[in-house]
RODO-2510 file (C-alpha; in nm, 4 decimals, decimal comma):
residues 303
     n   res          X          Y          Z
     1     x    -0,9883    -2,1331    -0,8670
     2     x    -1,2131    -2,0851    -0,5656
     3     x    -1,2192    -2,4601    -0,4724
     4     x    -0,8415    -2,4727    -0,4880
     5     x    -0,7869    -2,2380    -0,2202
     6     x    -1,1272    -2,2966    -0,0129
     7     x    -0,9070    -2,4695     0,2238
     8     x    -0,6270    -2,1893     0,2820
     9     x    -0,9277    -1,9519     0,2985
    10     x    -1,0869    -2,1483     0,6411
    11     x    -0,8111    -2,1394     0,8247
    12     x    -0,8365    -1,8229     1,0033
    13     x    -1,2355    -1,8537     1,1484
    14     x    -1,1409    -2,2246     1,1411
    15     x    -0,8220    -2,1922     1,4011
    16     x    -0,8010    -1,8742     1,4924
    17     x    -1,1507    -1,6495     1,5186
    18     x    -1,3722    -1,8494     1,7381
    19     x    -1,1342    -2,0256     1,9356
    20     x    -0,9864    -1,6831     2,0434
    21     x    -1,3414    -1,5965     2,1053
    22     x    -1,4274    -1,9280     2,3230
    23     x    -1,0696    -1,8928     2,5221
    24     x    -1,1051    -1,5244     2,5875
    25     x    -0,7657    -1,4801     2,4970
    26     x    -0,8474    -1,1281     2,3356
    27     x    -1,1033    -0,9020     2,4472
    28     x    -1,3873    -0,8555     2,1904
    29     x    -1,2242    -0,4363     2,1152
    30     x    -0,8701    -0,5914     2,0521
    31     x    -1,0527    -0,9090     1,8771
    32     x    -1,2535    -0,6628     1,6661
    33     x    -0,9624    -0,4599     1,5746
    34     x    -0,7672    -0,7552     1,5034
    35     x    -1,0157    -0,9185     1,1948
    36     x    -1,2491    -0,6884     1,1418
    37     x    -1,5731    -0,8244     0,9225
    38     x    -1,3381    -1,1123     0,9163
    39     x    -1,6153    -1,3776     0,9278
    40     x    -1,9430    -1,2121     0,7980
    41     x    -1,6784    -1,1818     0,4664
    42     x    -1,6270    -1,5865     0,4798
    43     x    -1,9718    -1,6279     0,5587
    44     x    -2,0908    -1,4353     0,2533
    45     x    -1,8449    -1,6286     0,0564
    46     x    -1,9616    -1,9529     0,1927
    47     x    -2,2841    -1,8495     0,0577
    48     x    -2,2037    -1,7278    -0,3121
    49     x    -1,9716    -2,1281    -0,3497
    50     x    -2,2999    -2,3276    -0,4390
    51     x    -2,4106    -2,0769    -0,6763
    52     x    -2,0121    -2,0850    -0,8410
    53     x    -1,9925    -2,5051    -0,7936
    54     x    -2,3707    -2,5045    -0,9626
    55     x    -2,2705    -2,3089    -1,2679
    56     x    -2,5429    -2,0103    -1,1429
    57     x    -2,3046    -1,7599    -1,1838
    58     x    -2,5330    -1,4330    -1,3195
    59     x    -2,8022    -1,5644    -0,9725
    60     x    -2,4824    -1,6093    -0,7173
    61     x    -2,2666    -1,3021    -0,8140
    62     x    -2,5778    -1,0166    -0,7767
    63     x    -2,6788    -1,2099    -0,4854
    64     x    -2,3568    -1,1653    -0,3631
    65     x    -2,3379    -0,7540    -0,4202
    66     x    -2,5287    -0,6132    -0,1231
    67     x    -2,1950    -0,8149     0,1184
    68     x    -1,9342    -0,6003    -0,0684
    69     x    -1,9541    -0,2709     0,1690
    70     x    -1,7389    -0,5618     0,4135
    71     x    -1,4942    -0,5488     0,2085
    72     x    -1,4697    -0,1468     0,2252
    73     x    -1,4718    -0,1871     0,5617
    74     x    -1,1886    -0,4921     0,5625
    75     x    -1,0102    -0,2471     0,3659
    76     x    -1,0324     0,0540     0,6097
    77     x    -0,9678    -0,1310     0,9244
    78     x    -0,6018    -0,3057     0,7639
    79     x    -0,3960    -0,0877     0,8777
    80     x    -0,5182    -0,1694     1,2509
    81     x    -0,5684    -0,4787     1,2249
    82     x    -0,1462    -0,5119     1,1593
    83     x    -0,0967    -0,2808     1,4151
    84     x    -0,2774    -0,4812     1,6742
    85     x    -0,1369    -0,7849     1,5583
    86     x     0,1975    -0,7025     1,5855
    87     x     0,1076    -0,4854     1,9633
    88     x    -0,0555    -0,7864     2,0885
    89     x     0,2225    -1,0685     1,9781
    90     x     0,4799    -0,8393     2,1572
    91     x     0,2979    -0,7962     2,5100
    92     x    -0,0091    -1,0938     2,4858
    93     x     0,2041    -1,3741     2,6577
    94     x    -0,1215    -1,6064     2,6001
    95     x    -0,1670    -1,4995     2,2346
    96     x     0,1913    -1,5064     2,1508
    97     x     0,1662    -1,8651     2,2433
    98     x    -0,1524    -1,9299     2,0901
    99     x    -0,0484    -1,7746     1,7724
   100     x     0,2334    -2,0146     1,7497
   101     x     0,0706    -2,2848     1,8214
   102     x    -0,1564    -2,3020     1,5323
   103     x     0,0608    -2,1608     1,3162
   104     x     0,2803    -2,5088     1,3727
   105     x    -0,0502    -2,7107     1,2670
   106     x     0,0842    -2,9450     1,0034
   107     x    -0,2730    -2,7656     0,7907
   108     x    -0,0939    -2,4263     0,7675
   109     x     0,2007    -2,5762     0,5741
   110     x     0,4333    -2,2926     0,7054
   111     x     0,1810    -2,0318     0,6980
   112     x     0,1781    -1,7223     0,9356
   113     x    -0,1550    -1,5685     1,0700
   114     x    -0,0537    -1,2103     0,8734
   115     x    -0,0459    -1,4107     0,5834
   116     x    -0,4296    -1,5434     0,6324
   117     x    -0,5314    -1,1916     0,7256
   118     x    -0,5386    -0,9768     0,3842
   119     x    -0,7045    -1,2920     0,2174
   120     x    -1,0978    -1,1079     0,1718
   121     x    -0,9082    -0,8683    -0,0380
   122     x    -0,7228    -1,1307    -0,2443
   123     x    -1,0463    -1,2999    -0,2887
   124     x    -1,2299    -0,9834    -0,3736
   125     x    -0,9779    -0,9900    -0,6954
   126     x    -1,0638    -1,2869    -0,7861
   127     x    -1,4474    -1,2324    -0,7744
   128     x    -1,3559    -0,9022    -0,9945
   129     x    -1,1683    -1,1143    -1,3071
   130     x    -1,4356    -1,3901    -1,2600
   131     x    -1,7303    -1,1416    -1,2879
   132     x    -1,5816    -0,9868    -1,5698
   133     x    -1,4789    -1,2361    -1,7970
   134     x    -1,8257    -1,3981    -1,7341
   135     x    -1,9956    -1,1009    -1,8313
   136     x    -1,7694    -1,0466    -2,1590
   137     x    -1,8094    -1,4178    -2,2655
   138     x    -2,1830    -1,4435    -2,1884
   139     x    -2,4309    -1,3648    -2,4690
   140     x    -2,6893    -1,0666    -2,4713
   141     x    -2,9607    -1,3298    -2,5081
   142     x    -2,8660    -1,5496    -2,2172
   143     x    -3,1034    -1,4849    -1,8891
   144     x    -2,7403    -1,4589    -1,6746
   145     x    -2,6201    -1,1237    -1,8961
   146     x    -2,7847    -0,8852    -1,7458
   147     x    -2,6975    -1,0212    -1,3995
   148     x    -2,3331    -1,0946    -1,4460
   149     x    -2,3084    -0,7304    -1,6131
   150     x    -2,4427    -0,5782    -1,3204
   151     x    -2,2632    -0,7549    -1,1090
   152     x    -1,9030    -0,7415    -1,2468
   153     x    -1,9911    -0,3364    -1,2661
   154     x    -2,0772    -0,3033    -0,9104
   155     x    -1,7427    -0,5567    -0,7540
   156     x    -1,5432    -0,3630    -0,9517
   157     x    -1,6384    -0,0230    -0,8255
   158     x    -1,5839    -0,2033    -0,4878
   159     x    -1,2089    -0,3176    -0,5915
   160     x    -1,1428     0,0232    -0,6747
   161     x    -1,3050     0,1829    -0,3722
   162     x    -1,0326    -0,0882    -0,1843
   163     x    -0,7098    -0,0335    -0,3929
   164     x    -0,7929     0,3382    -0,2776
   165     x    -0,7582     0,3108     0,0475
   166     x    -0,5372     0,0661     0,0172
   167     x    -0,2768     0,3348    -0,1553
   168     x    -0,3534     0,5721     0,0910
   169     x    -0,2551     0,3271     0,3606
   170     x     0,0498     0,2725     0,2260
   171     x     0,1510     0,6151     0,1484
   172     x    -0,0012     0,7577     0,5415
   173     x     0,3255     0,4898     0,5951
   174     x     0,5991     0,6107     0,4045
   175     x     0,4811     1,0051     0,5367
   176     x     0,5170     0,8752     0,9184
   177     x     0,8831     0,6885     0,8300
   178     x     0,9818     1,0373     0,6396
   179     x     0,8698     1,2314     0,8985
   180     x     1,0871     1,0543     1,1815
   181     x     1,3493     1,1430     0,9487
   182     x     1,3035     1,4776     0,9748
   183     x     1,3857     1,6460     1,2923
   184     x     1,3606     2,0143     1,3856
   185     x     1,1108     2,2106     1,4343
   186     x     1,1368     2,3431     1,0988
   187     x     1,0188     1,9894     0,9653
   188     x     0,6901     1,9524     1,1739
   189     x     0,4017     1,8985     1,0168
   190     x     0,6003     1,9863     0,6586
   191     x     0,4999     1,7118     0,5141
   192     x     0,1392     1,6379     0,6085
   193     x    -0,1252     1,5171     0,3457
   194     x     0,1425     1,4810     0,0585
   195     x     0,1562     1,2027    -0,1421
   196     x     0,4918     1,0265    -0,1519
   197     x     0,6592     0,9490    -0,4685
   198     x     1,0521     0,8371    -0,3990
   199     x     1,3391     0,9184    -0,1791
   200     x     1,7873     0,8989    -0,2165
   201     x     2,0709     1,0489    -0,2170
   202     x     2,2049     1,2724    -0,5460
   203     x     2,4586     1,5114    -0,5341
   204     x     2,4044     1,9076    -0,5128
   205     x     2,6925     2,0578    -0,7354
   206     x     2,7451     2,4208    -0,6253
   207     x     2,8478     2,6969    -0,8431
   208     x     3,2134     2,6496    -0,6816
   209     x     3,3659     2,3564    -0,4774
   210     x     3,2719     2,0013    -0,5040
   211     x     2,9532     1,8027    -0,4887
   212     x     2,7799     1,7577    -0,1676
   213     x     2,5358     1,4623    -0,0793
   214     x     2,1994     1,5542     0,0168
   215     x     1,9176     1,3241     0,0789
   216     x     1,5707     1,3711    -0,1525
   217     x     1,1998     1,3354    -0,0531
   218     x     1,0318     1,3496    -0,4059
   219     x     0,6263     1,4314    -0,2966
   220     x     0,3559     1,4706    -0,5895
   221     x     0,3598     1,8863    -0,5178
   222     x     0,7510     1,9379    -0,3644
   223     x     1,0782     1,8465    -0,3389
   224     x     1,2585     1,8836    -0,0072
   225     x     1,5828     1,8339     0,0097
   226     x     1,7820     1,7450     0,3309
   227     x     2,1303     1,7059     0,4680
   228     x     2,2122     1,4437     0,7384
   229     x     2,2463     1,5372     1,1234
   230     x     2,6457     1,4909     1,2505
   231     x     2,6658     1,1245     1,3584
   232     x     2,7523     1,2301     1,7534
   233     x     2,4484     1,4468     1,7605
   234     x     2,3267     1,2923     2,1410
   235     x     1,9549     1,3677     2,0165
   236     x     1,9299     1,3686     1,6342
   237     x     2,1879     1,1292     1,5278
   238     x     2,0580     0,9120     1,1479
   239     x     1,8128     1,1968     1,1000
   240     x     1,7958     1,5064     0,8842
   241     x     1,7390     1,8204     0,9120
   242     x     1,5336     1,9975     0,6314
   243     x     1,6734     2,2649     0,4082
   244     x     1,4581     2,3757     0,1305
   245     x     1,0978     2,3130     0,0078
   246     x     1,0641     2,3534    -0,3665
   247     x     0,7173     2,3464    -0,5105
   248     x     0,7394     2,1220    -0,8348
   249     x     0,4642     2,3315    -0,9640
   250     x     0,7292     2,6110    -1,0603
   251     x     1,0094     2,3067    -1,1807
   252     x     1,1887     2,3751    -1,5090
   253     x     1,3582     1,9969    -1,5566
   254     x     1,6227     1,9843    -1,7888
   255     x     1,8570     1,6678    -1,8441
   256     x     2,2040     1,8001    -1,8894
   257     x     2,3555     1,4606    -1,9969
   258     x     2,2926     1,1058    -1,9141
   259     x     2,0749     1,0215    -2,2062
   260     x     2,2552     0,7623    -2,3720
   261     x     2,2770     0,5037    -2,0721
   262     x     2,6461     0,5275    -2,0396
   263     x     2,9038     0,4508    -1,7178
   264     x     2,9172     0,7831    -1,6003
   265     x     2,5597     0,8793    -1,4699
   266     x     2,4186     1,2202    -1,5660
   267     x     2,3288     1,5209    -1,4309
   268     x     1,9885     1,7069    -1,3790
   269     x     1,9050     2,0890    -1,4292
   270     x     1,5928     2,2068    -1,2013
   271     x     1,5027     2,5491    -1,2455
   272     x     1,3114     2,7160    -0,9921
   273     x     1,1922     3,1270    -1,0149
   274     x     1,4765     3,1709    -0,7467
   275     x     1,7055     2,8892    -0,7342
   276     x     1,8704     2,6438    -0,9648
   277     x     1,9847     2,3124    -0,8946
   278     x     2,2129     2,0953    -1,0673
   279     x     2,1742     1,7041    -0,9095
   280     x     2,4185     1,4854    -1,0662
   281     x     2,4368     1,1084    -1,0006
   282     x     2,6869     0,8585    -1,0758
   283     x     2,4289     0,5922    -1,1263
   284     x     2,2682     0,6117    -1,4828
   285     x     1,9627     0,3757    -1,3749
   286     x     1,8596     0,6011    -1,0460
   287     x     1,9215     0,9178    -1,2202
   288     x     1,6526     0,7863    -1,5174
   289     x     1,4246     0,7160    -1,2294
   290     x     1,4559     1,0207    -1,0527
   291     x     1,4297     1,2276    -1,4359
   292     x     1,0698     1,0090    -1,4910
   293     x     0,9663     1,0708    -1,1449
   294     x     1,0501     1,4722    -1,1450
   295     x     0,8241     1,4621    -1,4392
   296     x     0,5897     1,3390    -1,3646
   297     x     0,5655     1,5524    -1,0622
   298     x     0,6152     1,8838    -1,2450
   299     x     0,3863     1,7683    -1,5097
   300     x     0,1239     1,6729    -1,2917
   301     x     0,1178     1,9834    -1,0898
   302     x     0,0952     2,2102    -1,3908
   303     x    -0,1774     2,0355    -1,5228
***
C-alpha cells in the first residue's frame, strides 16, 4: 500500500519544497505557511518504510508515535496553507510559473500541487487501518502485541484529534460564505461560533395568501430564516437580509404530510412558544432531508 504510492508521496519535497527554497522564489514566512511540517512529516515517514518493508511492524509503528504531534500541526495550518496557495498563484508571477512548470513534468501524470498538499493526512489514514488491523490480527503472545496495540491506540487518537479540526475548518467555511450572505446590520456577528448543518429554499405558507420563498440556514442551536434583497439593490443585490432567529431548542417538529414519498412534496409543522411555521416543499427528497436534519437539531439541543 505504502510502496505503491511512495512515488506520488515524493513529489512535493522532491519538486517543489527545496527547489522553492534554493530559488528563493518564496520567502521562508510565505514558504512556511505554504507546507507547513511538510518535510519533517516525509522525513518521519521515510524513517518508519524499512521497519514496514522489513516486516518490524510492532518496532517501526511505536517508533514512529512521538512524529504524530506534525500531523496536528499539518492539520491546523490547512486552512493557510490553501489560502496562501491560492494568494500567491494569483500575484507570485515567478511562482505562478514555477508552479506550472512542474506540474507539466511528465512524473505528475496530470497532478496539481493542491492535490500533493493534503497527502500527510491521507497517509496518516492509512497508518491508522494498518496499525489496527495489525494489532487485531497479532497474537497476545507475540513480542510485536503490545507494541502494535499501543501504537494503533495512540495514531488513532491522533486521526481523531485531525478529523477535528479538520470539521471545524470546514464548517469556520460555510459560517464566512453564510455570513456574506447576510447583510444588515441586524445579521453581524449572528451567526458566530455555530455549527452549520444545511441551507435552501422552502416555502413559508401564511395563515392567508400564498406561499412565499424564503431562504433557510439550518445551525445545530437555530434556524434563521431569510428573504432575498430586491435584485436592483445598488449595495445588497444576491444577498439576504435576516428575519427571524428561532432557537431549535424550543422546536415542536411535526410532519404534516409527505410521508409516503409521493409527487407532491410535503409540508412541515414547527412549533415555536410564539410562532408557528408551516414550510412546505414541492420536492419530497429535500423536504425528508430537511425533516432528518430539523431533528436532529431539536433533538440534539434538548438533550
Amino acid at each position: 500500500m505504502f510502496l505503491r504510492t511512495a512515488c506520488r508521496y515524493s513529489l512535493l519535497p522532491q519538486y517543489f519544497v527545496g527547489i522553492l527554497r534554493a530559488k528563493g522564489t518564496l520567502r521562508p514566512p510565505e514558504r512556511q505557511a505554504l507546507f507547513g511540517p511538510w518535510e519533517l512529516i516525509y522525513g518521519a515517514s521515510q524513517e518508519l518504510l524499512p521497519y514496514l518493508e522489513g516486516g518490524r511492524w510492532g518496532q517501526g509503528l511505536e517508533g514512529f508515535c512521538p512524529h504524530l504531534e506534525l500531523y496536528t500541526q499539518f492539520a491546523a495550518n490547512a486552512e493557510r496553507s490553501r489560502t496562501t496557495l491560492q494568494e500567491q498563484l494569483k500575484k507570485n508571477k515567478r511562482f505562478r510559473r514555477f508552479v506550472r512548470l512542474q506540474e507539466g513534468r511528465p512524473e505528475f501524470g496530470g497532478i496539481q500541487l493542491q492535490d500533493l498538499l493534503p497527502l500527510p493526512l491521507q497517509r496518516l489514514q492509512q497508518y491508522e487501518n494498518l496499525a489496527i488491523a495489525l494489532a487485531e490480527n497479532t497474537g497476545p503472545n507475540s513480542p510485536d502485541h503490545e507494541q502494535l496495540t499501543r501504537a494503533a491506540r495512540r495514531i488513532s487518537d491522533t486521526a481523531q484529534r485531525v478529523h477535528t479540526i479538520s470539521q471545524k475548518q470546514k464548517n469556520d467555511q460555510h459560517l464566512q460564505r453564510v455570513q456574506a450572505l447576510l447583510s444588515g446590520r441586524q445579521a453581524k456577528g449572528l451567526i458566530s461560533g455555530r455549527w452549520f448543518l444545511r441551507q435552501g429554499w422552502l416555502l413559508v405558507v401564511p395563515p392567508r395568501g400564498e406561499p412565499r420563498p424564503r431562504m433557510f440556514f439550518l445551525f445545530s442551536d437555530a434556524l434563521l430564516m431569510a428573504k432575498p434583497r430586491p435584485p436592483l439593490h445598488l449595495l445588497q443585490s444576491g444577498t439576504f437580509a435576516c428575519q427571524a432567529l428561532y432557537p431549535m431548542a424550543e422546536c415542536q417538529l411535526h410532519r404534516v404530510f409527505g410521508h409516503s414519498g409521493g409527487p407532491c412534496g410535503g409540508l412541515l409543522s414547527l412549533s415555536f412558544p410564539h410562532e408557528k411555521l408551516l414550510l412546505m416543499s414541492t420536492d419530497q427528497e429535500e423536504l425528508s432531508h430537511w425533516y432528518r436534519s430539523l431533528t436532529l437539531a431539536s433533538s440534539s439541543q434538548k438533550n
